[in-house]
Phi, psi and omega in degrees: 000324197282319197261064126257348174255323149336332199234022161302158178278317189298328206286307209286321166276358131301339188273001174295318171262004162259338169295265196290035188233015172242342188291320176276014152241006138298327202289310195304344192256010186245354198292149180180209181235312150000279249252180175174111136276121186279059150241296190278327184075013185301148144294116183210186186247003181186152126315140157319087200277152170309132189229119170062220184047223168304330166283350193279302150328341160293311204295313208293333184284343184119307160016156169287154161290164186304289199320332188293347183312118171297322181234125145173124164273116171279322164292016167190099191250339197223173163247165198259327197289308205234012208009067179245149191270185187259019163277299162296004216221347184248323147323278180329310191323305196291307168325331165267336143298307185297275201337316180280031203250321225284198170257092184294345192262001162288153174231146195260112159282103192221117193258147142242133177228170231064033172323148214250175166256359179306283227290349175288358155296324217261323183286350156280032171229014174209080179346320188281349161307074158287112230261128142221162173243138167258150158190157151305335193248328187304112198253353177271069159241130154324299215235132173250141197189113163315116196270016176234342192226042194257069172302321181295351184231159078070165145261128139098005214241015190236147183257338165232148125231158146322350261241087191229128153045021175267321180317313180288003145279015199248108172287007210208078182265342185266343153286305162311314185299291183296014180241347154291317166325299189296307213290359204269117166315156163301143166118301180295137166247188177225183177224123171220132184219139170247195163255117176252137191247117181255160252042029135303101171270315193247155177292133197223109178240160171176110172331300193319316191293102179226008175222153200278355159321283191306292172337271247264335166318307199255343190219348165091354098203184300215340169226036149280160181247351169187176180275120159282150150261171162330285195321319202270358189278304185325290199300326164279329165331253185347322141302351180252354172093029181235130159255116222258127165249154197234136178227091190256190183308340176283316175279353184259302172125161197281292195310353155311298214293323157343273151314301172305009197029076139227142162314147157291344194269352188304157158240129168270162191225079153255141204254157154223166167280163182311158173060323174124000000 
């Protein structure tokens, strides 16, 4: 009985308005000046820092430390207001610089998938954005759809897409790549990010790692199908017909990365197609 009402729509949405009716009495104790999330625009005086859980978890398996991640803060992993992460919150940055590039009287097709729930305050702020979400597995998406197999879209027919931290869950990522590749307009980009340790170059996959002890051993956790290195994530874009722009602290500026919680060392990874 009890966990048939767990997995209830009633269930779920209470526990939804109760994350957020405790998310607004954390907050009071986060208010300040220092701080800006560019998703939510709240004002504060710190991010949320990681406590337990997942680093602790790296720890017990063996793992690179969490800090070894090229974009993850632990001291500011979240927003206390609108909980976007500093992957997303390094997203944003750029989505509003691009967006003000845009057409306003135009409408913009922009999917992402494995959606976070951070960056939807931020696409409500810019109307001209048709906003859908994807995923395979998920039942709160616009579109349920293989991101290796997207036949429901278009050629040529998406103006952003999305892509965090989704690929290392892909046994066919390269297959994926090359279909983010089709559906993306001339013109148009994407943002695509994995979890990278960085000075890490080559990729480390292996069929054998088939359990989740080994996953969280070998790949940091329990349903990756691999590790990236750098050199080789770059490199398969880029074989998929993408050309990769790496964007850190020399294009945002160290005081952006500030304000913002994200490290210096983060990147955004945005693609075009090649040629245009």
């Amino acid at each position: 009985m009890l966990a048939k009402f767990k997995s209830s729509a009633s269930y779920k949405t209470f526990r939804k308005w109760n994350k957020s009716l405790r998310r607004r009495f954390d907050l009071l104790s986060y208010r300040g000046s220092s701080c800006r999330c560019p998703v939510c625009l709240t004002r504060l005086r710190a991010f949320k820092a990681a406590r337990g859980g997942f680093p602790d978890e790296l720890e017990r398996y063996g793992f690179y430390p969490a800090s070894a991640f090229e974009t993850f803060n632990l001291e500011a992993v979240s927003c206390p207001a609108c909980d976007a992460t500093d992957r997303e919150r390094l997203t944003a940055l750029y989505l509003a610089e691009a967006f003000r590039a845009f057409d306003p009287g135009r409408r913009y097709r922009l999917i992402e998938f494995g959606p976070g729930a951070g960056l939807l305050t931020l696409f409500k702020r810019y109307p001209f954005i048709d906003y859908r979400s994807a995923d395979l597995y998920r039942a709160d998406v616009h579109d349920t759809v293989d991101i290796t197999d997207m036949r429901i879209y278009a050629d040529r027919s998406v103006d952003v897409f999305l892509c965090s931290h989704v690929l290392e869950h892909v046994s066919d990522d390269r297959r994926a790549m090359r279909e983010l590749h089709r559906i993306l307009k001339a013109g148009g980009f994407g943002v695509v990010l994995v979890p990278l340790v960085s000075g890490v170059e080559e990729t480390h996959e292996d069929p054998a790692i088939d359990t989740p002890a080994l996953r969280w051993k070998h790949y940091g956790l329990d349903d990756h199908v691999r590790q990236y290195g750098k050199r080789d994530f770059v490199d398969r874009l880029t074989g998929a017909g993408f050309t990769v722009d790496q964007l850190g602290i020399e294009h945002f500026g160290r005081a952006a990365f500030k304000e913002a919680g994200i490290t210096e060392k983060s990147v955004l990874y945005v693609v075009r197609r090649s040629g245009g």
